[in-house]
TORFI-951310 format. One record per residue (C-alpha): residue in one letter; y, z, x. Coordinates in steps of 0.05 Angstrom, whole numbers, always signed. Example, Ala and Ser with C-alpha at 12.3 -4.5 7.8 and 13.67 -1.06 7.14 Angstrom:
REC;r;y;z;x
REC;A;-90;+156;+246
REC;S;-21;+143;+273
***
This chain:
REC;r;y;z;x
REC;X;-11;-175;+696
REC;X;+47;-125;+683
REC;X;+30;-49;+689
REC;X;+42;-13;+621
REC;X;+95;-5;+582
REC;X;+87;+72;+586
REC;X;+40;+120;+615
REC;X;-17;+152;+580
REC;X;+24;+218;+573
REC;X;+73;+184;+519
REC;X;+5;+150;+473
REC;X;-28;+224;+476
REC;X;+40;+259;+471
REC;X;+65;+216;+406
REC;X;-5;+219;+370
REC;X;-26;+295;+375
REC;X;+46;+319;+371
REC;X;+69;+282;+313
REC;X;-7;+293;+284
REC;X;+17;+374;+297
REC;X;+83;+357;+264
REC;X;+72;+325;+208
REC;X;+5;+385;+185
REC;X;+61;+440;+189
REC;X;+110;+396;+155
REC;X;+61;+390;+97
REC;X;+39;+466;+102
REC;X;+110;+481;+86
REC;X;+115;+431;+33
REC;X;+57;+455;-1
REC;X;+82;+530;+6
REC;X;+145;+509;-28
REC;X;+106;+460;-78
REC;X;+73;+528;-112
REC;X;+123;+577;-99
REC;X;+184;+551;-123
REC;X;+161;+490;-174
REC;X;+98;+517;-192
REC;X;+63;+460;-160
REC;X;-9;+477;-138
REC;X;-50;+433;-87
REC;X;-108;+484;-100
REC;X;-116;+450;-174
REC;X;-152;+377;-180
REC;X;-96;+343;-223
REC;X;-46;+355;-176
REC;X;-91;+348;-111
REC;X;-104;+276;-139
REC;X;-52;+252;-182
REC;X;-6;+301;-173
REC;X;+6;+328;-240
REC;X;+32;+260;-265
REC;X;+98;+283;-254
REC;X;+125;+242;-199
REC;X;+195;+206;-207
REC;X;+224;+137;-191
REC;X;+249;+147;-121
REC;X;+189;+185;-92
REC;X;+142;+140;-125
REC;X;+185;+78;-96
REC;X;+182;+106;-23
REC;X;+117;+125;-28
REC;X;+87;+53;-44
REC;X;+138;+19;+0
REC;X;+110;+69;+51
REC;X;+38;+44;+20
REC;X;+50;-28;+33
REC;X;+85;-19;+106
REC;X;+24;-31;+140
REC;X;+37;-46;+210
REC;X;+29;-114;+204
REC;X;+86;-127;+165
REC;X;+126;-106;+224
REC;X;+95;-109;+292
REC;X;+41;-161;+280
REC;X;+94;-197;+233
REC;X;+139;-199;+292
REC;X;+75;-227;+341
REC;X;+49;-279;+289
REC;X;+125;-305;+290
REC;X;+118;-317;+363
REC;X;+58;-362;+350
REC;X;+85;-405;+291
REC;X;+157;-391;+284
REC;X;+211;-380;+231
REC;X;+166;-401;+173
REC;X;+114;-337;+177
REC;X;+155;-281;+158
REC;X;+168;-318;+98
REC;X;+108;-327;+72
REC;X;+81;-260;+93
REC;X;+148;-231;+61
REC;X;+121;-276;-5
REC;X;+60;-249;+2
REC;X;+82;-173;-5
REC;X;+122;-175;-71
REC;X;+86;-207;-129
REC;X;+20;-165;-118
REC;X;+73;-103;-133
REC;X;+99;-128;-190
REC;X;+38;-139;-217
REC;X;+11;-72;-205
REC;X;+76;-50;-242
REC;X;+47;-96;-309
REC;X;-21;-51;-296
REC;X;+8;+15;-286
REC;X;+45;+7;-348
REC;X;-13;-21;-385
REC;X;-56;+31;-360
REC;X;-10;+94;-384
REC;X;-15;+69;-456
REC;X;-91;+49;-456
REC;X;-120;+107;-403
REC;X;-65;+162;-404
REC;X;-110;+211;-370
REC;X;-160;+171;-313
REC;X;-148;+189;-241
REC;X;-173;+130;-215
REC;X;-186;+54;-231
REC;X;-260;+67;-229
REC;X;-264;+110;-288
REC;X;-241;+64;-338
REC;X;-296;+18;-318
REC;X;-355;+67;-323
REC;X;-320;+82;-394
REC;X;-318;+15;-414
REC;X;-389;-19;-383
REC;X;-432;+39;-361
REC;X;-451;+58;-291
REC;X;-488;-9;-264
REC;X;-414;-38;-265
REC;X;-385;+24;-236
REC;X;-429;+23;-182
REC;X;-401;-44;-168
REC;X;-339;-30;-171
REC;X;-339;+26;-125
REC;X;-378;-10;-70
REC;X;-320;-61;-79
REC;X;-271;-12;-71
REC;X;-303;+20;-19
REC;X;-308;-46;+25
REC;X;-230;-54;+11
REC;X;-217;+13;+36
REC;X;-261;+2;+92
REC;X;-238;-69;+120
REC;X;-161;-45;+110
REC;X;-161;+13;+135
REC;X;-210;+7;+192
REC;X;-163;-52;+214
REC;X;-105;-21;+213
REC;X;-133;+34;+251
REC;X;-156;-9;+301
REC;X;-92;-57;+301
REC;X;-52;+7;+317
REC;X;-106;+34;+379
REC;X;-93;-22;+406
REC;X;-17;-30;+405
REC;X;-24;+45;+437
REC;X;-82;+18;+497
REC;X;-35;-39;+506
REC;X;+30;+3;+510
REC;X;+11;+63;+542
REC;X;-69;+55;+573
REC;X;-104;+107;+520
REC;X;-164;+82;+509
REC;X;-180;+54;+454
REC;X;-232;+93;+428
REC;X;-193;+155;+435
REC;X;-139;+125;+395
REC;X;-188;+111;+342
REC;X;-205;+176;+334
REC;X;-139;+218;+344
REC;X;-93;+174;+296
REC;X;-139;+191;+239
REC;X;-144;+260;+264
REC;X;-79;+292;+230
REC;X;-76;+255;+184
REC;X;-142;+278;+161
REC;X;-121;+356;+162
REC;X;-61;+346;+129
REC;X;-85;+305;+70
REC;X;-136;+351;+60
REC;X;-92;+410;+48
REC;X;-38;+377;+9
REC;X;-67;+333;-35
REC;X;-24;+260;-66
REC;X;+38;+296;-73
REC;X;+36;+310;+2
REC;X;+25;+234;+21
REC;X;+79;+233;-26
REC;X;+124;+269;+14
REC;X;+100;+248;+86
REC;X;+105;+174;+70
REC;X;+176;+191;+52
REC;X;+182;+217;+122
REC;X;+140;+157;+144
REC;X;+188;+104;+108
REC;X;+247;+136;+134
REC;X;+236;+130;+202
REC;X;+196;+71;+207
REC;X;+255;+36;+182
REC;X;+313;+72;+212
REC;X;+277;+48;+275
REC;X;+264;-27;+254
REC;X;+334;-32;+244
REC;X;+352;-4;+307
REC;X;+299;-44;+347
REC;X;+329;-114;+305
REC;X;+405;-96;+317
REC;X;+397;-73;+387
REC;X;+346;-134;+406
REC;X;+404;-184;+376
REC;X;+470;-153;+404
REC;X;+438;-144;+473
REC;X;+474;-183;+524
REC;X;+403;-227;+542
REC;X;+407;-252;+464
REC;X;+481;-260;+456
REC;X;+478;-252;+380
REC;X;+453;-289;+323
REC;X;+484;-357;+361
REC;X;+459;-342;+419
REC;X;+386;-331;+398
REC;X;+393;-393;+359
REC;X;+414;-435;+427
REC;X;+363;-400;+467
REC;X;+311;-400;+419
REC;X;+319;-488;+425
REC;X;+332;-488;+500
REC;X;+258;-446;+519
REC;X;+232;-522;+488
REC;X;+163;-488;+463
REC;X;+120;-536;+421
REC;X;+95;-518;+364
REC;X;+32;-557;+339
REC;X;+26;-562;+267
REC;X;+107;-553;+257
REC;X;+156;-611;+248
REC;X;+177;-640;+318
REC;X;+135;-575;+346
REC;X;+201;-538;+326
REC;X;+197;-458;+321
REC;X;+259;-468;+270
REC;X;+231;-502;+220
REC;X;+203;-475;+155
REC;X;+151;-538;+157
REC;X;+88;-498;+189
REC;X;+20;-523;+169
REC;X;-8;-456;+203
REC;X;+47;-403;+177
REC;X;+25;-438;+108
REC;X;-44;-434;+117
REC;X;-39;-361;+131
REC;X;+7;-338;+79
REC;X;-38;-372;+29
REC;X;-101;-324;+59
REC;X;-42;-261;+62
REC;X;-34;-273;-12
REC;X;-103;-276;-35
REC;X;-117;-211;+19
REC;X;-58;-169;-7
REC;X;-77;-180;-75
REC;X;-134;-145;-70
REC;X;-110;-84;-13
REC;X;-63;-74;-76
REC;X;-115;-76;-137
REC;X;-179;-65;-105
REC;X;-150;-3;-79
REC;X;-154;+63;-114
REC;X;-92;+86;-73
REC;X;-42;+35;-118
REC;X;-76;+60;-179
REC;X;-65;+142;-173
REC;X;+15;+132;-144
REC;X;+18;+91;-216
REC;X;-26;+146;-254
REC;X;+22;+201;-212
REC;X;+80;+177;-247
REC;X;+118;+198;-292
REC;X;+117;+144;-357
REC;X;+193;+127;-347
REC;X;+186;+111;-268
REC;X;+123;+65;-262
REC;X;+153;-2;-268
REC;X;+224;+18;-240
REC;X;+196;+47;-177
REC;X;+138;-23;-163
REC;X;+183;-69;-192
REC;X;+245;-40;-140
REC;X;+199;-42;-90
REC;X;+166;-114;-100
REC;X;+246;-135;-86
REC;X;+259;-94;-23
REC;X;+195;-109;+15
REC;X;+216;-165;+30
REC;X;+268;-142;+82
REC;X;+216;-118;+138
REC;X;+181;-185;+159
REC;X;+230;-236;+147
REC;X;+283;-178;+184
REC;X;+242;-152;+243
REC;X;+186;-211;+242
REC;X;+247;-266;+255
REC;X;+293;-223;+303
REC;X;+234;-193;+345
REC;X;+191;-254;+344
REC;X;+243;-310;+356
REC;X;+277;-261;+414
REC;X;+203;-265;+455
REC;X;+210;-342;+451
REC;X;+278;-332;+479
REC;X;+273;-285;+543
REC;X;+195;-289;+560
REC;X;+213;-352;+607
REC;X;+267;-313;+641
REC;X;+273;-252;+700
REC;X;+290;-197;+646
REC;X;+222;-205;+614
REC;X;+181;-141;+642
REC;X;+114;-185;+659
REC;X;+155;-238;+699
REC;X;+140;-300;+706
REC;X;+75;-284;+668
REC;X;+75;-307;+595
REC;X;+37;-272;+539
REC;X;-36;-283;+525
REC;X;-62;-308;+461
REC;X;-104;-240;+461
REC;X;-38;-197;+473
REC;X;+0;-246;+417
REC;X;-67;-223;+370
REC;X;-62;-154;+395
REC;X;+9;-149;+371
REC;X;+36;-134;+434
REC;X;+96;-184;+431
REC;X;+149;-134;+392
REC;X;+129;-76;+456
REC;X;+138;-129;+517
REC;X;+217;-150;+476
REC;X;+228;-74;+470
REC;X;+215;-58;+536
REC;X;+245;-115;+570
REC;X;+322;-112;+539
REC;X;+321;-38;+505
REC;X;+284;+3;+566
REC;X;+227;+61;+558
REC;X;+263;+99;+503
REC;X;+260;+47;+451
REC;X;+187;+32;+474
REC;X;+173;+102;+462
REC;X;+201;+94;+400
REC;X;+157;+31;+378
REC;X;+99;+87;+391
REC;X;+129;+137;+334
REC;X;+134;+78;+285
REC;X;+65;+55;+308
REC;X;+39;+129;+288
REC;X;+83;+120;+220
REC;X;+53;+58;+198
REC;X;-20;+74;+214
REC;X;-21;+139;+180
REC;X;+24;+125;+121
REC;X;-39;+73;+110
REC;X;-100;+122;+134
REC;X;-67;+178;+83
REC;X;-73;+143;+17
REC;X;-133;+114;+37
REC;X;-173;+179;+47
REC;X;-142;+205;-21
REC;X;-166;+149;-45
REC;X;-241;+151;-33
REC;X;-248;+225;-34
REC;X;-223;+210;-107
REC;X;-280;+169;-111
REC;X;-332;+212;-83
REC;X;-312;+275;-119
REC;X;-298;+230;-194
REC;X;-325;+176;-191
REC;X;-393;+196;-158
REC;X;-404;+270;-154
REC;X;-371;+285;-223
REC;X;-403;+228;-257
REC;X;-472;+228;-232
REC;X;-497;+293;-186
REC;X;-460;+351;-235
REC;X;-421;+321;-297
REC;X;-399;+401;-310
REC;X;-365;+413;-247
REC;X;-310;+466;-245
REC;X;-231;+442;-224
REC;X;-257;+484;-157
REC;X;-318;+455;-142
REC;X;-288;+386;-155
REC;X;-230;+400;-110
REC;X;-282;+425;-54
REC;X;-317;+361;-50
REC;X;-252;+321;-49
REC;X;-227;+361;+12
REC;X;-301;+345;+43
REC;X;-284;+271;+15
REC;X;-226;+270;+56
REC;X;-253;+296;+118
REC;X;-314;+254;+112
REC;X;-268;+186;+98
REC;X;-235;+205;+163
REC;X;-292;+215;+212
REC;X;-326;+149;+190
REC;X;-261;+105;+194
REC;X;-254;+125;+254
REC;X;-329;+104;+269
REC;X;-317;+35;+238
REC;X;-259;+26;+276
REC;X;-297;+36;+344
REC;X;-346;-11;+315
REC;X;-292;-61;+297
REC;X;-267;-57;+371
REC;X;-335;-72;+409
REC;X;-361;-115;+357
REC;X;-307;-159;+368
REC;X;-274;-165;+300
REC;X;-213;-171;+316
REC;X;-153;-154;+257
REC;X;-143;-225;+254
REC;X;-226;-244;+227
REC;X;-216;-185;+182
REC;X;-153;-222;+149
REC;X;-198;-272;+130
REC;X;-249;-242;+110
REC;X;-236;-183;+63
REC;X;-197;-230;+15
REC;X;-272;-262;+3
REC;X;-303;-192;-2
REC;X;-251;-154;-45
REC;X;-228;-208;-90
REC;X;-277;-229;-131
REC;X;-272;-155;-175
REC;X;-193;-174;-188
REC;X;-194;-212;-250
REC;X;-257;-166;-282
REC;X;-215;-106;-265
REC;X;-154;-132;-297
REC;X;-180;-162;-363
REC;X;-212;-96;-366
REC;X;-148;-70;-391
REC;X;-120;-138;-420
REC;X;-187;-170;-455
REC;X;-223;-132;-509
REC;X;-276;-193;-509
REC;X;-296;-183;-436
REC;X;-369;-160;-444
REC;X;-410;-106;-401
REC;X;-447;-172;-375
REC;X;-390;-211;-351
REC;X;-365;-147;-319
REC;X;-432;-132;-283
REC;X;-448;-211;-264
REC;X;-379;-239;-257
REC;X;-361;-211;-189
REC;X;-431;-206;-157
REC;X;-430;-286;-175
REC;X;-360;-302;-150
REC;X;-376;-258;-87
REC;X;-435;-301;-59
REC;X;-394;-366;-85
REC;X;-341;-346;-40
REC;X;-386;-321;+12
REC;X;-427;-388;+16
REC;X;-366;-429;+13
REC;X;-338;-393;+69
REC;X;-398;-398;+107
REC;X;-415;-464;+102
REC;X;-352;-491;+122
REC;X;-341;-450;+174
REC;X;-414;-486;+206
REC;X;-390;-551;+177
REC;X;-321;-550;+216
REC;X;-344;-499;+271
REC;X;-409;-531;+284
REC;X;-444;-463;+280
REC;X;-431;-389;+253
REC;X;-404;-337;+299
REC;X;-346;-289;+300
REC;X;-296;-340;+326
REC;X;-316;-397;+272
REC;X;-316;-355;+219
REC;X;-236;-340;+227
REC;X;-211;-407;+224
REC;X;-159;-408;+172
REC;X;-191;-462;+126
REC;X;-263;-437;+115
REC;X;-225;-367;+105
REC;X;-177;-398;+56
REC;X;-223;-434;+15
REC;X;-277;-377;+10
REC;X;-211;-328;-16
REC;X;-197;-383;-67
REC;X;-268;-384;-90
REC;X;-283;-311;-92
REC;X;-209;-296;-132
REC;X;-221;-351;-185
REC;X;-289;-368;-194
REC;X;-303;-296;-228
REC;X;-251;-307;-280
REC;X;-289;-374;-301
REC;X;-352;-328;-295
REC;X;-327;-281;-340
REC;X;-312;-316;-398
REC;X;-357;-351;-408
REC;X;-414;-303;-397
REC;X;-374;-266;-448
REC;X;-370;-315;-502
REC;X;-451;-326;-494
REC;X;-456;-262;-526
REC;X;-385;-238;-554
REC;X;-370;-171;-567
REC;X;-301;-129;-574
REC;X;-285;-61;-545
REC;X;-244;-7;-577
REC;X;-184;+16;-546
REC;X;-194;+86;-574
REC;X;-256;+99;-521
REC;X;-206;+99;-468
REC;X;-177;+161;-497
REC;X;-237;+196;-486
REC;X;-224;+205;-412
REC;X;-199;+277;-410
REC;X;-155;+299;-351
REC;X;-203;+364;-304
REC;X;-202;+425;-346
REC;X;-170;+491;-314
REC;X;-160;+553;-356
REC;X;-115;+581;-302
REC;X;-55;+529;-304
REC;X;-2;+536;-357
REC;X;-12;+482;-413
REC;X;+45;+438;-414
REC;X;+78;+380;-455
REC;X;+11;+340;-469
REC;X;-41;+344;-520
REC;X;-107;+332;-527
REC;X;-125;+271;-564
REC;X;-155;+305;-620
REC;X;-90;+345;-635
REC;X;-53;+317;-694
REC;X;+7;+272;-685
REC;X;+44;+317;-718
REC;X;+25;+371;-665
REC;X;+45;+321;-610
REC;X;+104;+304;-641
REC;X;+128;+384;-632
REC;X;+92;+396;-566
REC;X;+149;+415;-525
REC;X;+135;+425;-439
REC;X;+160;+492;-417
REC;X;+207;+484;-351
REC;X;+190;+528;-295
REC;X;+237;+590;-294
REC;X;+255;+571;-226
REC;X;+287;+506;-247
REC;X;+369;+507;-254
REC;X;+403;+501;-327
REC;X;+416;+427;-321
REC;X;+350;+404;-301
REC;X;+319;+456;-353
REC;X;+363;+422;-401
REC;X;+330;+350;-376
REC;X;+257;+367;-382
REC;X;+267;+390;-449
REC;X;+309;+334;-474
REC;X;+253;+289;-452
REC;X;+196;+327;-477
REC;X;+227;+331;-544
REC;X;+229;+251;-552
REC;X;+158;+253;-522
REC;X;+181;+210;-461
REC;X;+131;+257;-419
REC;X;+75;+244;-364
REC;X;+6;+277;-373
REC;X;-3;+343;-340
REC;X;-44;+390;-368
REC;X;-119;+406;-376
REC;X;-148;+380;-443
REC;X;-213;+390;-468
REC;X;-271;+336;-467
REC;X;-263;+281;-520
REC;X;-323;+287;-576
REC;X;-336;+268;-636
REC;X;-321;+203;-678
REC;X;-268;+147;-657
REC;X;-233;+164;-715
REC;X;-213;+236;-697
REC;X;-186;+208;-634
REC;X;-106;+208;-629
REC;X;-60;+176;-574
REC;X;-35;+235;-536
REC;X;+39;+198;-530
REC;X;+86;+210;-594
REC;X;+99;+137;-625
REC;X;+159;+140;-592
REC;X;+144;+147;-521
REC;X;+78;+84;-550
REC;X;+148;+46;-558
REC;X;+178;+63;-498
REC;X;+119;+45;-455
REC;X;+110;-31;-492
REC;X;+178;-46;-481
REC;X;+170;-30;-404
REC;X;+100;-69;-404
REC;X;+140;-126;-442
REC;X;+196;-119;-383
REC;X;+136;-116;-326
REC;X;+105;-183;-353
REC;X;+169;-222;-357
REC;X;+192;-195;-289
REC;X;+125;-203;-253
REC;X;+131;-282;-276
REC;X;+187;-293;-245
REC;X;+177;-256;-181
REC;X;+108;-300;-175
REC;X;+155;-357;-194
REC;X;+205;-339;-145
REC;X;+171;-312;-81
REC;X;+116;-361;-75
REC;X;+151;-430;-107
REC;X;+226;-440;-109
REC;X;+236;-395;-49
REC;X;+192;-420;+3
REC;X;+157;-490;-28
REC;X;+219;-528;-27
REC;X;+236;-516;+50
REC;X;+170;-549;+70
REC;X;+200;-611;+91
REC;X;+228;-646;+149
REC;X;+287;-610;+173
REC;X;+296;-558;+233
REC;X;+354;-499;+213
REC;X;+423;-512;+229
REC;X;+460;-454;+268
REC;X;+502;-450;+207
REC;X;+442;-441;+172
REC;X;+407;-395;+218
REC;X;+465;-348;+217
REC;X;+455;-336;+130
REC;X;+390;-328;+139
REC;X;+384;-273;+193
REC;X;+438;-234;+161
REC;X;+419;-245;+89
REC;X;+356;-205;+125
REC;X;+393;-157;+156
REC;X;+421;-136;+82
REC;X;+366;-137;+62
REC;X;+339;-90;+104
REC;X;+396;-43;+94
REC;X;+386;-51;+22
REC;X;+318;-26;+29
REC;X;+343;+35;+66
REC;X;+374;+59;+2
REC;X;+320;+38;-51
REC;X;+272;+72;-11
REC;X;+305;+129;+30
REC;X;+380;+146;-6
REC;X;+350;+141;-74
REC;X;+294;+180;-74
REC;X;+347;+239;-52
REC;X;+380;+229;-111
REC;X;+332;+218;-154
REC;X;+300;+278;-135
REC;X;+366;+322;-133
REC;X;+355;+379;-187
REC;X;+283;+390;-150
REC;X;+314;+398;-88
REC;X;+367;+437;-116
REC;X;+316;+485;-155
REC;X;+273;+491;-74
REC;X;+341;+510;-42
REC;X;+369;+560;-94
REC;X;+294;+590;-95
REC;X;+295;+596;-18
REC;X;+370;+627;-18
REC;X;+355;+676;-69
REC;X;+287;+696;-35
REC;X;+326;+706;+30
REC;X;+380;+746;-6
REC;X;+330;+793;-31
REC;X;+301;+806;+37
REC;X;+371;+828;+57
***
């Protein structure tokens, strides 16, 4: 075996200095947050949904940067290896509807549950606290099993680059991330998964480009001849081809990817608050933009990175000569480092670590927002002291966040020596996390779904789905261990079980006994009451409508005359986000008033009309005509193969400016209002 790719020096150097980086980054951030847009991280609204006031481009990078785990890149580009052209196109398939739905949600949620902070709420409003229990231990396992995977997936792309060990990657990658989290709150994952997105793919597109121009590819034409002349077979594929989009395996997997991202996505608190953190206006524009340009990173770097290891491993520029890869280093991810370092040198392998870093703690920040949202709302607020203070709730969520951090890391380690692998847990947290999908979502769509069916329903689809994996697993296996319970099958079937089988559940336990909820008692979730900060544009639900039709927010005196101009415009035609304290909601149902004027009501159906017809067609899109009718007997032309790897590369670039120019723009006046505060504070000093 080779030596590694890098010494320990560059794992240790890139983890604790960019973990260093990135906590002064955010202390400067947050600094500027409160003293120049009155933004303060030391208040619970804006520590967890950051006032509700972010806009399109910042919330598209930041769930782009949510969603660019790094297995749509580096595991993307190993998984390739293994099956060929056909995977990153039905992992790219299996990134974009679950957005687009969560745009429908996000939408749906702003008119039903203007104030929640997370997806949990709703249900302890709606069916008491037996089904919020559930919920949150659903949640929690979601959080758990993604995020303790990825950590893992990424300490091991460092042991295998650079010789860390892996336990001390386990417990350093978290490590920053933790600190900085903790201090700034959502709007600083905000910004650092900005920084995150950025990067990560300024660097794919430099690994991609520089892997195909290198002299050892020869171009698209040239990876297409060499690609044919290494002569790998492939079994499960047409003629054992690697170009052929008829993959039984790459299938089989994208099926379980779709059920499993479904639920990362909905099951996850984190895809709730950026929707919640919105402004009204920028929900659906910023998912449904991104459900488009996710595509770009595994069918870009997954097909360049993965096809070029087919195409130089058998040759004297490949760094492990004449070795070939292991099926543990293929699982490990390690196929994108060995390409890196074999035609683009040290530097570029170097780089790999940086958007390792980016990847793993884009995904480790939300998730420890996440469940310190849950422990300090959703548990400490709602059970151990209902009267907490905005302080005291804010306290716990910092402790929340540190706690999250320390016991990832833990289940991490435990991942590692108990041998499951990131490629068991693919299969197996689609059969733990699905089966609370459909009750959470006709939670918000279904007035006849009953406090039973919400209790019963996923308990009953999660030990369907559990026994059906099981079983076959020993039926096909011939027993039950860690190895047979990752075959693709037994996985795939137990997914399909636990994601349908509550739905069925559901309604019919709810027609045995029907009953029908009342909107209205969603209103009664009141955003965390704070005396100190300003009121703003939004009501409390008791106010008349025709006080909320003259509430009017105040712009900060910091902000210039055209964006002043702006914020008032759009408060005055009600088009505003939540974010202010309200009292608690009492009384009767019938004193309770939407805290939207009827014409922002109107503005949000017609985007929740525009989210349901678009997320139809992306499902119809991304998962049928695309990638359904290429299942047949036919192996890419060169002609072909040329449109399709740079259609990719557009796409990538494309991506670049949804998720990186944009949000620049989008955010212009803010950054104008931060730099004219900074140049007159400096002028003063003078």
């Amino acid at each position: 075996m080779a030596e590694a790719l890098l010494n320990q020096a560059h794992g240790y150097g890139i983890i604790i200095g960019l973990s260093i980086l990135f906590c002064l980054i955010i202390l400067a951030a947050v600094r500027v947050q409160k003293r120049y847009l009155s933004e303060d991280s030391e208040q619970s609204e804006m520590f967890m949904v950051a006032n509700r006031s972010v806009g399109t481009g910042l919330t598209a990078s930041a769930v782009f940067s949510s969603w660019m785990w790094i297995n749509e890149s580096v595991i993307c580009a190993a998984y390739t290896y293994k099956w060929g052209i056909a995977l990153p196109v039905w992992w790219a398939s299996g990134l974009s509807f679950q957005i687009a739905l969560m745009a429908l949600l996000g939408i749906v949620a702003k008119l039903r549950v203007p104030y929640a902070h997370t997806s949990l709420e709703f249900m302890r409003m709606r069916y008491g606290k037996y089904a919020h229990w559930i919920f949150i231990l659903l949640n929690l396992i979601n959080n758990v099993f993604g995020c303790g995977s990825m950590i893992l997936a990424g300490a091991q792309l460092v042991t295998g680059i650079t010789g860390v060990h892996v336990v001390a990657a386990c417990i350093l990658i978290p490590a920053g991330v933790v600190i900085y989290t903790a201090v700034g709150g959502l709007k600083a994952t905000f910004i650092t998964d900005y920084l995150h997105t950025a990067i990560a793919l300024i660097l794919l597109i430099y690994f991609s480009l520089s892997v195909l121009t290198h002299e050892e590819i020869g171009g698209i034409s040239g990876l297409y001849s060499k690609v044919k002349a290494a002569d790998d077979y492939i079994e499960g594929n047409y003629m054992g081809s690697l170009l052929t989009m008829k993959s039984k395996k790459a299938v089989l997997f994208g099926l379980v990817l779709k059920f499993g991202n479904l639920a990362l996505v909905l099951m996850d608190t984190a895809f709730w608050q950026k929707s919640f953190a919105s402004e009204v206006k920028s929900v659906v524009p910023a998912y449904d933009l991104v459900s488009v340009v996710i595509l770009a990173v595994p069918w870009c770097t997954g097909t360049i990175i993965g096809l070029s290891a087919r195409a130089i491993e058998k040759t004297p520029i490949w760094y492990d000569y004449p070795n070939l890869l292991t099926e543990t280093q293929v699982n490990s991810g390690l196929v994108m480092p060995y390409v890196l370092r074999s035609l683009l040198g040290q530097g570029a392998t170097t780089g790999l670590l940086v958007l390792i870093f980016m990847a793993v703690t884009s995904t480790v920040s939300s998730s420890v927002i996440a469940v310190s949202s849950i422990i300090s709302l959703d548990f400490y607020r709602a059970y151990i002291n209902p009267k907490a203070s905005d302080r005291k709730i804010l306290k716990v969520s910092h402790l929340g966040v540190v706690g999250h951090g320390m016991f990832m890391s833990g289940i991490a380690v435990a991942f590692q020596y108990g041998g499951a692998t990131n490629n068991w847990t693919t299969y197996f947290r689609p059969i733990v996390a699905c089966p609370g999908i459909f009750p959470l979502i006709l939670t918000l769509f279904w007035s006849g779904q009953t406090k039973a069916a919400a209790i019963l329903s996923p308990i009953l689809g999660l030990i369907c789905g559990v026994a059906t994996w099981l079983s076959l697993s020993y039926v096909w296996g011939g027993h039950i261990d860690i190895q047979t319970t990752q075959q693709q099958l037994p996985g795939l079937y137990g997914a399909i079980v636990s994601f349908f089988s509550p739905a069925l559940f559901s309604v019919v336990i709810s027609l045995v006994r029907p009953s029908k909820f009342d909107w209205r008692e969603f209103l009664r979730i009141d955003l965390i009451e704070d005396s100190s900060q300003p009121s703003t544009s939004l009501p409390s639900p008791h106010d008349s409508k025709e006080d909320i039709s003259k509430t009017v927010r105040p712009a900060p005196t910091t902000v210039d005359e055209k964006h002043t101009t702006a914020v008032d415009a759009e408060a005055k035609t009600g088009l505003v986000s939540p974010a202010t304290s309200i009292s608690a909601a009492t009384g009767s149902l019938d004193d309770v008033v939407h805290p939207f004027s009827d014409q922002t009501i109107r503005h949000i159906k017609k985007w929740r009309n525009y989210a349901a017809g678009y997320f139809v067609l992306n499902l119809l899109v991304t998962v049928v005509l695309w990638p359904v009718p290429m299942y047949r007997d036919w192996i890419f032309t060169l002609s072909f193969f040329k449109g399709w790897v740079t259609v990719s590369i557009i796409w990538h670039f494309a991506a670049m400016m949804a998720v990186i120019v944009y949000p620049i723009w989008d955010g212009r006046f803010v950054i104008s209002t931060v730099l004219k505060g900074v140049s007159k504070e400096w002028s003063s000093k003078k």
